[in-house]
C-alpha positions as a Markdown table, in Angstrom:
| # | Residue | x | y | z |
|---|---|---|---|---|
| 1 | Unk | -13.7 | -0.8 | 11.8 |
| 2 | Unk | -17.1 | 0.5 | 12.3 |
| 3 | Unk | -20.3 | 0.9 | 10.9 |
| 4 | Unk | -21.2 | 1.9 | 6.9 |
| 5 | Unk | -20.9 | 5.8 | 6.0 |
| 6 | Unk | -18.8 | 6.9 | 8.9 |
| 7 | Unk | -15.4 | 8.3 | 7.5 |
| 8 | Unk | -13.5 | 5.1 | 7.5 |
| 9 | Unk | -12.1 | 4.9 | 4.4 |
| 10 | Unk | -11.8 | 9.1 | 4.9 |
| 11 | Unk | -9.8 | 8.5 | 7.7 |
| 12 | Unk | -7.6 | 5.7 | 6.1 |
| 13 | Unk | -6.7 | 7.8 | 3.5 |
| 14 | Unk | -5.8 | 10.8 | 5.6 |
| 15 | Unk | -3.1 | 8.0 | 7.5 |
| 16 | Unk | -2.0 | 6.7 | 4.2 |
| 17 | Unk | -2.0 | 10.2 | 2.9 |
| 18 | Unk | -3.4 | 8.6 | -0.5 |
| 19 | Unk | -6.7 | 8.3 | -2.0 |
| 20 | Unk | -6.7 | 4.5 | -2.0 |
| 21 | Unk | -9.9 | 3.9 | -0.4 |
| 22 | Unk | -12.6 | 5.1 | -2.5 |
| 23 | Unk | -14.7 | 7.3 | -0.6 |
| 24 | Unk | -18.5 | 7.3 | -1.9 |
| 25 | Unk | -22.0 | 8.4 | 0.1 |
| 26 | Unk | -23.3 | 5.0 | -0.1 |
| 27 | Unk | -23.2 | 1.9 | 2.2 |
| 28 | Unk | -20.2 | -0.8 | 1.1 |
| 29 | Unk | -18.5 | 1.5 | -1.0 |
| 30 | Unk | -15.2 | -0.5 | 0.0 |
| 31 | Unk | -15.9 | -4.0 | -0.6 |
| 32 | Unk | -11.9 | -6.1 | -0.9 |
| 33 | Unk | -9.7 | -4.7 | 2.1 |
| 34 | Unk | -7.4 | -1.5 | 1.8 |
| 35 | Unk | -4.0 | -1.9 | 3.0 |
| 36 | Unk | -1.6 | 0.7 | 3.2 |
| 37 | Unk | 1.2 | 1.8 | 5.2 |
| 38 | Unk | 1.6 | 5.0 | 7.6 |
| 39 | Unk | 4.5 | 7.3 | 8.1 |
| 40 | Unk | 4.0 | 8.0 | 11.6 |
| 41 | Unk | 3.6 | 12.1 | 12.2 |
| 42 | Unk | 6.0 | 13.0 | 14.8 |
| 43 | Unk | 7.5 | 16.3 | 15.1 |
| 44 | Unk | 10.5 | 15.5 | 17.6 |
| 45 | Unk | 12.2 | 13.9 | 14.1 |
| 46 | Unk | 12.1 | 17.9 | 12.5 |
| 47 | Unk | 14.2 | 18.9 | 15.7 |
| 48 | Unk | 16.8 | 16.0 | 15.4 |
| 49 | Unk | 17.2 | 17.4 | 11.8 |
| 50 | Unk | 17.5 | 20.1 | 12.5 |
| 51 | Unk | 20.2 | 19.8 | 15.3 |
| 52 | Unk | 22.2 | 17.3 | 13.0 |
| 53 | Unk | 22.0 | 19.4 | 9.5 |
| 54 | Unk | 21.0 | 16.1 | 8.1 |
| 55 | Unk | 20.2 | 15.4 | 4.6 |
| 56 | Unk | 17.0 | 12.8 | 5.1 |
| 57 | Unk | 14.4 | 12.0 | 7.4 |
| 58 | Unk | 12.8 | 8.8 | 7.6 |
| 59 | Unk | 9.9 | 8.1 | 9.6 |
| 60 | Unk | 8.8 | 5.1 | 11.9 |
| 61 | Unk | 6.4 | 3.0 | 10.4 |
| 62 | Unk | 3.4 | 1.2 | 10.4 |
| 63 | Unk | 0.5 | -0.6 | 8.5 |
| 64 | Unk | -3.2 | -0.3 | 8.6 |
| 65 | Unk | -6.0 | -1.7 | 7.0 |
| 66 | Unk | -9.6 | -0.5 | 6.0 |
| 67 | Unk | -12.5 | -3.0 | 6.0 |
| 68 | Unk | -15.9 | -2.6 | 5.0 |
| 69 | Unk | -18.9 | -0.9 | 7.7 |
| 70 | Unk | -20.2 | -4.1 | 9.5 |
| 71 | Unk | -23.7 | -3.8 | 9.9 |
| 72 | Unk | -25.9 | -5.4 | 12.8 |
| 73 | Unk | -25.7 | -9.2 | 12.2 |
| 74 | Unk | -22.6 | -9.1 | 10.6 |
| 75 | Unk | -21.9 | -11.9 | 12.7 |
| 76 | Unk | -24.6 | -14.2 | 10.7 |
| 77 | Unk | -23.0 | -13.3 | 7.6 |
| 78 | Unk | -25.6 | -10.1 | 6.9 |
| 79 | Unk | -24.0 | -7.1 | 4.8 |
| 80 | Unk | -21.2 | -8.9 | 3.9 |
| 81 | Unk | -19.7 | -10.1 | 7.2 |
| 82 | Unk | -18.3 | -12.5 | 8.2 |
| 83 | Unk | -16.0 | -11.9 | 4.8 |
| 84 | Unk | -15.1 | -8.4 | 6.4 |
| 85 | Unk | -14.8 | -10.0 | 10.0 |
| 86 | Unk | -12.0 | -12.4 | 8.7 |
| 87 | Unk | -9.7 | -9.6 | 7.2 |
| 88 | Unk | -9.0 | -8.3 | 10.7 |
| 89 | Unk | -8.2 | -11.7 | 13.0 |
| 90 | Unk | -4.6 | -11.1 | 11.9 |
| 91 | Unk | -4.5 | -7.2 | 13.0 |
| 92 | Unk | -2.7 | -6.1 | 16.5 |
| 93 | Unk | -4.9 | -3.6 | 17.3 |
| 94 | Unk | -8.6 | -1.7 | 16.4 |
| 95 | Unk | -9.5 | 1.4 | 15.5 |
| 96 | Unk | -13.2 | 1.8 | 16.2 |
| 97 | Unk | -14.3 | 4.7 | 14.2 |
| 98 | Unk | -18.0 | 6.4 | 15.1 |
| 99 | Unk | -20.0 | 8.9 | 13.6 |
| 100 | Unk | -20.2 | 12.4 | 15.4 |
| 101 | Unk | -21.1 | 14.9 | 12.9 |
| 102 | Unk | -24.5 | 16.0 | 12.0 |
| 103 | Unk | -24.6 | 16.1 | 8.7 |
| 104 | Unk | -27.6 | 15.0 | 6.8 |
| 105 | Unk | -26.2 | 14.9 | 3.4 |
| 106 | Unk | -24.4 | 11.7 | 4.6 |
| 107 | Unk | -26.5 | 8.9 | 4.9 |
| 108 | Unk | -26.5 | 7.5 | 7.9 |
| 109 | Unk | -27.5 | 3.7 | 8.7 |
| 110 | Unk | -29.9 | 5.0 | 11.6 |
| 111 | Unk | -32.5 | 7.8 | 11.7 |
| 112 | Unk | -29.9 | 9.3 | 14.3 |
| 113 | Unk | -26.5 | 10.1 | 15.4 |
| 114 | Unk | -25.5 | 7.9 | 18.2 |
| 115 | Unk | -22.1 | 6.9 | 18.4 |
| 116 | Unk | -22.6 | 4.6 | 21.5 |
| 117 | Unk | -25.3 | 3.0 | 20.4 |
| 118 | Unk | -23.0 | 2.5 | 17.2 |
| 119 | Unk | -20.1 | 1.8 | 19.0 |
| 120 | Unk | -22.2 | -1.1 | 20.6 |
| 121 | Unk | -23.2 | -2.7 | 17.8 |
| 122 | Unk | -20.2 | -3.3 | 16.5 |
| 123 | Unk | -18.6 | -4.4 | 19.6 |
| 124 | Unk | -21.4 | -7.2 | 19.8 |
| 125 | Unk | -21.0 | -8.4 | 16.4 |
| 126 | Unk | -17.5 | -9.3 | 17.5 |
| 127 | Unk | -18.2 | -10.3 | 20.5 |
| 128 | Unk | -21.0 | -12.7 | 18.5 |
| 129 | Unk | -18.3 | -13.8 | 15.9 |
| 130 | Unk | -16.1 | -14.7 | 18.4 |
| 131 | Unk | -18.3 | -16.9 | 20.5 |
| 132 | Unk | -19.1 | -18.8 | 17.8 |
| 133 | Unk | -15.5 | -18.9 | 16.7 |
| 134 | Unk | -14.2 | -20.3 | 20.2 |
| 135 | Unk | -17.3 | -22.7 | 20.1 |
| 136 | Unk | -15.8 | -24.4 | 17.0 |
| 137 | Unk | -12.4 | -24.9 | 18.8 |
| 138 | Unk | -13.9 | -26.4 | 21.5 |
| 139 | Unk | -15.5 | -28.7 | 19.9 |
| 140 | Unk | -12.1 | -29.6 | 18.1 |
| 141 | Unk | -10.4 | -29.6 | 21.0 |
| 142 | Unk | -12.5 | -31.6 | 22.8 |
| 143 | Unk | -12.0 | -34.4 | 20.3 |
| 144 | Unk | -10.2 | -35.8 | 22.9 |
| 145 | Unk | -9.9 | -33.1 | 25.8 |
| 146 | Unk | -7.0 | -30.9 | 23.6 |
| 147 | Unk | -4.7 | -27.9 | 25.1 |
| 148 | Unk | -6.0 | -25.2 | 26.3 |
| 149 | Unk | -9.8 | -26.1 | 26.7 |
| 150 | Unk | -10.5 | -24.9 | 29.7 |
| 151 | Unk | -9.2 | -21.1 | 28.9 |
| 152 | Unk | -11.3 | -21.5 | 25.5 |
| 153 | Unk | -14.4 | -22.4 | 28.2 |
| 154 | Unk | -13.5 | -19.5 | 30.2 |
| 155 | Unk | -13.5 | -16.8 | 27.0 |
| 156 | Unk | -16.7 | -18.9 | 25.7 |
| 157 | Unk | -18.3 | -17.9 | 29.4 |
| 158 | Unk | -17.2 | -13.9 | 29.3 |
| 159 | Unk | -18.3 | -13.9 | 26.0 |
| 160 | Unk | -21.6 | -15.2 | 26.9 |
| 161 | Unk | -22.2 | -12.5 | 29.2 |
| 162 | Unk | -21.6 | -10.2 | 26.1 |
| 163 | Unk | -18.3 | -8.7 | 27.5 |
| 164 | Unk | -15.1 | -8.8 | 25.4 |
| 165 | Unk | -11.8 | -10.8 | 26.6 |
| 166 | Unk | -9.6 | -7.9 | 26.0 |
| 167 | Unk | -11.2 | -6.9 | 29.3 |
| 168 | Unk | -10.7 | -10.9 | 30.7 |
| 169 | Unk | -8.5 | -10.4 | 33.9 |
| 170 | Unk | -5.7 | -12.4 | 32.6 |
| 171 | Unk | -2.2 | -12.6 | 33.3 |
| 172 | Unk | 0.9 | -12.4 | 31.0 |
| 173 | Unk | 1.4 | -15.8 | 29.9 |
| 174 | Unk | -2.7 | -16.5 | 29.8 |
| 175 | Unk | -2.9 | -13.4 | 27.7 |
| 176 | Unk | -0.5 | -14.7 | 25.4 |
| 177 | Unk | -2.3 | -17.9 | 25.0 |
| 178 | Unk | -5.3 | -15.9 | 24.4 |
| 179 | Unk | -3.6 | -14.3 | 21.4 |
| 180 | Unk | -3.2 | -17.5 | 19.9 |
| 181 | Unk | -7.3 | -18.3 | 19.2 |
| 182 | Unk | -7.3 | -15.0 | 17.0 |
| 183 | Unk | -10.4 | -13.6 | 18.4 |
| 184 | Unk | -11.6 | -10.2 | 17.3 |
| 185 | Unk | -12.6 | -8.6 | 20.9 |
| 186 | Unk | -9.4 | -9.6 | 22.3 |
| 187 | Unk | -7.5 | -6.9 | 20.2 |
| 188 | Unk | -6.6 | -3.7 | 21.7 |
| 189 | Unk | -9.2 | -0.7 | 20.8 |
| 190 | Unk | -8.8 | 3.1 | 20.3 |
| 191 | Unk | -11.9 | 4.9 | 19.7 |
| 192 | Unk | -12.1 | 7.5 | 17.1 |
| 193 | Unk | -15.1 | 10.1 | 17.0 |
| 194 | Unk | -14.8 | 11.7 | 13.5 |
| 195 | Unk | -16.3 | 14.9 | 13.8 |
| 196 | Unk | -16.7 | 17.5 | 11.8 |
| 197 | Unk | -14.0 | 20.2 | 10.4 |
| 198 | Unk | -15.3 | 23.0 | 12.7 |
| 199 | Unk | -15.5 | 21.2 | 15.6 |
| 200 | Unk | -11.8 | 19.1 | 15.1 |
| 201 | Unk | -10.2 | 21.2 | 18.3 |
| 202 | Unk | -13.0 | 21.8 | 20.8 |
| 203 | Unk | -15.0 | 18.2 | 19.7 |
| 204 | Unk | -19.0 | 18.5 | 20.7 |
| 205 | Unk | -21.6 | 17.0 | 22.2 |
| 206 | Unk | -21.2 | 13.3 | 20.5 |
| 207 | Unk | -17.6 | 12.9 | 21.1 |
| 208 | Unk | -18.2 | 13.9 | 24.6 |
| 209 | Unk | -20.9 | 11.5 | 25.0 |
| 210 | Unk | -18.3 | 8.9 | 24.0 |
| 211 | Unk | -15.3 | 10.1 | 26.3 |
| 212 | Unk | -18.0 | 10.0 | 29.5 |
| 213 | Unk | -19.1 | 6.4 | 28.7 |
| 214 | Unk | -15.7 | 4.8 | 27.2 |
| 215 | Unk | -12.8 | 7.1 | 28.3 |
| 216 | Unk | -12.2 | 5.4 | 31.9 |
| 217 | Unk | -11.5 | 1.8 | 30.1 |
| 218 | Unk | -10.3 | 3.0 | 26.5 |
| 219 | Unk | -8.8 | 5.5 | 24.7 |
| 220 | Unk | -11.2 | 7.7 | 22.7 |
| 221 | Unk | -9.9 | 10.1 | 20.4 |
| 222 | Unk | -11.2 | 13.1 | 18.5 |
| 223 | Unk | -10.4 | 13.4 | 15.2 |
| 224 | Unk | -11.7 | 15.1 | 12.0 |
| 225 | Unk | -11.1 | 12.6 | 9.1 |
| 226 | Unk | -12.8 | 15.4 | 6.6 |
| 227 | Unk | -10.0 | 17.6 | 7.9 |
| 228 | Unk | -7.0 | 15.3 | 8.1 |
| 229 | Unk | -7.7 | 14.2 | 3.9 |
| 230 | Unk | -7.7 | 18.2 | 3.1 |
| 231 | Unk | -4.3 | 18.7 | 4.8 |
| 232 | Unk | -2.6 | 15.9 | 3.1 |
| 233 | Unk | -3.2 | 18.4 | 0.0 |
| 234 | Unk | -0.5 | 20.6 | 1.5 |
| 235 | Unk | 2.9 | 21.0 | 2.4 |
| 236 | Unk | 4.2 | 21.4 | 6.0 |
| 237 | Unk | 4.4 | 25.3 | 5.9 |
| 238 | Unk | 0.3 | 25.8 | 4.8 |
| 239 | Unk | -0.4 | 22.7 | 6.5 |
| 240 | Unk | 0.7 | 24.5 | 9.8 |
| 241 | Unk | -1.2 | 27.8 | 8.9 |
| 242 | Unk | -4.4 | 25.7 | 7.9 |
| 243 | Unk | -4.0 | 23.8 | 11.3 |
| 244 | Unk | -3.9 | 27.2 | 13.4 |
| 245 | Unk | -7.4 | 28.5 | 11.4 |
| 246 | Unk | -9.1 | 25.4 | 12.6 |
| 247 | Unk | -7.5 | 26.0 | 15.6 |
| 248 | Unk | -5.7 | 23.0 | 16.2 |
| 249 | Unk | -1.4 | 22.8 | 17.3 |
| 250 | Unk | -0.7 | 19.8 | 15.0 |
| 251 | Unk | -2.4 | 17.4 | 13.9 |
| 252 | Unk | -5.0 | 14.9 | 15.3 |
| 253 | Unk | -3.6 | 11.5 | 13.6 |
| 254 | Unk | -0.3 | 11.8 | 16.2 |
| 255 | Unk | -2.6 | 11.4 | 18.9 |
| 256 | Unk | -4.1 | 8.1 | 17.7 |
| 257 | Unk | -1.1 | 6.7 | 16.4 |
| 258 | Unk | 0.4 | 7.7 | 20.0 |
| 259 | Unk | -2.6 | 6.0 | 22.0 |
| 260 | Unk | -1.6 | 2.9 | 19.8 |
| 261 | Unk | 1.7 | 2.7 | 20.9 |
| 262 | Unk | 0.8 | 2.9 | 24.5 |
| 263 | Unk | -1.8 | 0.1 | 24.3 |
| 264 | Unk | 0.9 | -2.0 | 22.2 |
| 265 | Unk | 3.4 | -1.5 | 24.8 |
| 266 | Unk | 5.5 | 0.1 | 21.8 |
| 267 | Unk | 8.2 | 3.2 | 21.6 |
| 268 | Unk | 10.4 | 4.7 | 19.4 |
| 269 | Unk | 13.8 | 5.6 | 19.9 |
| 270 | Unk | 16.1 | 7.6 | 17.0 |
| 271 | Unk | 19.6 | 7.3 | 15.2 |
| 272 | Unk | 20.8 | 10.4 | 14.4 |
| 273 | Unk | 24.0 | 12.1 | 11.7 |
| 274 | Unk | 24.4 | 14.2 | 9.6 |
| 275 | Unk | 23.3 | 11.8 | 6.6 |
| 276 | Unk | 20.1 | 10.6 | 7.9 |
| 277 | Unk | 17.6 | 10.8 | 11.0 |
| 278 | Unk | 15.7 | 8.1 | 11.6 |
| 279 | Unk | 13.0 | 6.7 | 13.7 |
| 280 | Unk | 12.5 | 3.2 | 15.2 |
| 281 | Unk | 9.8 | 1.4 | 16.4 |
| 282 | Unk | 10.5 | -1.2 | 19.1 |
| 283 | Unk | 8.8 | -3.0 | 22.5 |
| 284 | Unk | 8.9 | -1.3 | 25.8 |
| 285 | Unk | 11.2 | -2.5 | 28.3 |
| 286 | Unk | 13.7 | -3.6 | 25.2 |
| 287 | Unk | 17.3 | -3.8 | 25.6 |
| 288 | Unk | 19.9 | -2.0 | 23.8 |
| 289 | Unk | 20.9 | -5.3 | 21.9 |
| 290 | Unk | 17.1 | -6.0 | 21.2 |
| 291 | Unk | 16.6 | -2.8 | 20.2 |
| 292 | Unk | 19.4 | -2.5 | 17.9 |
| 293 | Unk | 18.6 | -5.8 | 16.1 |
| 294 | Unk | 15.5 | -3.5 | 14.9 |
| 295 | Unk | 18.6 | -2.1 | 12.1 |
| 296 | Unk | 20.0 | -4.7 | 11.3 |
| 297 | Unk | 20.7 | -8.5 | 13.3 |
| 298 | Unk | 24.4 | -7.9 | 13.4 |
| 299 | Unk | 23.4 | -5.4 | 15.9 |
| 300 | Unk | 22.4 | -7.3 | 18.5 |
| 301 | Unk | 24.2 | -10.6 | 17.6 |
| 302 | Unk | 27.7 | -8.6 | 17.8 |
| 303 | Unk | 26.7 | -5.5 | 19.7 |
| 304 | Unk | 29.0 | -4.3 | 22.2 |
| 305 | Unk | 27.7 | -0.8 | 23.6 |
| 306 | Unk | 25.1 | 1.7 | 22.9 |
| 307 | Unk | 26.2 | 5.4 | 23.3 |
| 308 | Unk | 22.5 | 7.0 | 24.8 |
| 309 | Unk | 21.3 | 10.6 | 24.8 |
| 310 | Unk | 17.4 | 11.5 | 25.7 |
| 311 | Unk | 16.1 | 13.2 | 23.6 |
| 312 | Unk | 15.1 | 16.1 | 25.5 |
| 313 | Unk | 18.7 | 16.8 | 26.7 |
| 314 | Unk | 19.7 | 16.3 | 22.4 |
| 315 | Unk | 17.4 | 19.4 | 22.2 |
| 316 | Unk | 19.5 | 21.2 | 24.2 |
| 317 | Unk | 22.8 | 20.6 | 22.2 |
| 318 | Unk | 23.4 | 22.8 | 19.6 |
| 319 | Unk | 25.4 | 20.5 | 17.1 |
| 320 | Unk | 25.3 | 16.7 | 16.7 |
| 321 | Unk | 29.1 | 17.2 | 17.5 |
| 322 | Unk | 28.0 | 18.6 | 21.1 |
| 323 | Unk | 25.4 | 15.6 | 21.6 |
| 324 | Unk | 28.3 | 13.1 | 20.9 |
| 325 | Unk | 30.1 | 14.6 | 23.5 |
| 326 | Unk | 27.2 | 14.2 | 26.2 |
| 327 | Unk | 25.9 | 11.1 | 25.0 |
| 328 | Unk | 26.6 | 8.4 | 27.8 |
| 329 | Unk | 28.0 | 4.8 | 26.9 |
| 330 | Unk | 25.4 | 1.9 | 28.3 |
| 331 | Unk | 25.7 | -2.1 | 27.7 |
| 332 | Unk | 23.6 | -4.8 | 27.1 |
| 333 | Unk | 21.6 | -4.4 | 30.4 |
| 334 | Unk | 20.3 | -1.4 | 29.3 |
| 335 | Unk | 16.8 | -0.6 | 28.9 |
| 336 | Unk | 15.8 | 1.7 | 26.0 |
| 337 | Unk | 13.8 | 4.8 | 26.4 |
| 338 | Unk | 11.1 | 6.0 | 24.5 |
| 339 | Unk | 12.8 | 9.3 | 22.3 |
| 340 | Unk | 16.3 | 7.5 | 22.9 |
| 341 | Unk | 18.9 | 8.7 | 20.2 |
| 342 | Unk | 21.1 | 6.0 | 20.3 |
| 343 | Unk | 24.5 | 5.3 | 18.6 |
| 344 | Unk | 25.7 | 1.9 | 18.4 |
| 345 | Unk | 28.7 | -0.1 | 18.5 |
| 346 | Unk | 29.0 | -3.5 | 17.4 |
| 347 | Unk | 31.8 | -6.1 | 16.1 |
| 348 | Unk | 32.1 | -7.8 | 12.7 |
């Protein structure tokens, strides 16, 4: 999300590594939603394949979706809002993109760039959208007194004081609940500052602005969507050598997608042979069972052990032959690790 004319749909197409979204200098270019999925960068996959001489590499997962710049009064239907609003209730998590380049060639909603003040407006047209959203359940609910009132009165009382209930001290099972009403300022929120191409490894004043008055309560990330579309263009070998002239190790997208793991309390962990490498997305804290039901249900309903090996000590092995021989046999008590390669054993 975020406002009109700030690399959005840029961005979106640098995850999908398409050219889905059209990308125009003109506010509500994207009007219907874009949806598209993203094969997660992560570079510890190359290693395993490397290690196992396998023939494929498949990816971990996810999908993302592109709505159109809200504008201020979104919430009262202005731009086209509260169409835009609705395509995102179902999401798990936020991206807030803000403008920090200079570049007057783009047109910009304001006069000026100001990515807090930005940031801000958007986060009070949800905030907005949502008050009035819990307002109409309440009043359902209190047709008579119905479940959960008086945690829809709470969020209605935070919201009134212009604060979003993803920041509501709640417990577990509250915060669950929570989940249920759907309300846009409850999701979980990375920050994006799209800068320019020159600035993509050092970021600048704008993105530092944001990191100063954000950073302590949310991840803010610095990414150059500009940069990230041109790479797509390439394979990995001049992507690499294009990287290093801008100055940058990898990529910036791993580092969002990364931050969205840890605020989704999600890992990955990896199977591993000679005929594919594979990466798996799963909850934290997951068992081995649980997290082999992620393949297939049979998995878990039948599973019987999970031979383990981190992968850092896989690294170290210098055939998958030698990480069989060092991978450790755990059962269903186990808890999985993020980077995990696991082998599993299961009946019929």
């Amino acid at each position: 999300v975020g406002l009109p004319n700030i690399g959005k749909s840029t961005l979106f197409n640098a995850l999908t590594a398409s050219q889905k979204a059209q990308c125009e200098n003109r506010q509500f270019c994207t009007i219907e939603p874009n949806k598209g999925v993203i094969a997660v960068p992560d570079e510890r996959l190359q290693t395993l394949k490397r290690i196992c001489k396998s023939h494929k590499l498949v990816p971990a997962h996810i999908e993302i979706v592109d709505i159109a710049g809200l504008v201020e009064g979104a919430s009262k239907g202005l731009g086209l809002g509260n169409k835009f609003l609705a395509n995102i209730r179902d999401v798990n998590a936020i991206l807030h993109v803000v403008r920090c380049f200079d570049d007057e060639q783009i047109n910009n909603v304001h006069e000026t760039v100001d990515p807090i003040r930005d940031a801000n407006i958007i986060n009070t047209e949800l905030i907005l959208a949502d008050l009035e959203s819990v307002e109409r359940q309440l009043a359902k609910k209190n047709k008579p007194k119905g479940p959960h009132s008086e945690l829809l009165q709470r969020c209605s009382d935070w919201l009134s004081e212009g604060k979003a209930v993803r920041d509501m001290p709640l417990d577990e099972d509250l915060a669950a609940v929570v989940s249920t009403f759907q309300l846009l300022s409850s999701k979980k929120m990375v920050y994006v500052c799209n800068v320019g191409e020159l600035e993509a490894a050092t970021g600048n004043r704008h993105s530092r602005a944001m990191q100063e008055h954000f950073g302590a309560t949310y991840p803010v990330k610095v990414v150059s969507a500009t940069l990230e579309e041109i790479l797509t263009q390439y394979g990995p070998e001049d992507q690499g050598r294009v990287l290093q002239e801008y100055g940058l190790p990898s990529s910036s997208l791993g580092g969002v997608v990364r931050a969205m793991y840890d605020l989704l309390g999600l890992q990955v962990f990896y199977t591993a042979s000679e005929t594919e490498v594979r990466a798996w997305i799963v909850p934290r804290r997951c068992t081995a069972p649980q997290a082999g039901a992620a393949i297939h249900s049979d998995f878990q309903k039948a599973f019987i052990k999970a031979g383990v090996i981190p992968y850092a000590e896989y690294c170290t092995c210098g055939s998958e032959k030698e990480a069989a021989q060092r991978t450790r046999w755990e059962g269903k008590a186990y808890q999985v690790q993020d980077g995990d390669v696991i082998t599993f054993m299961h009946g019929a």
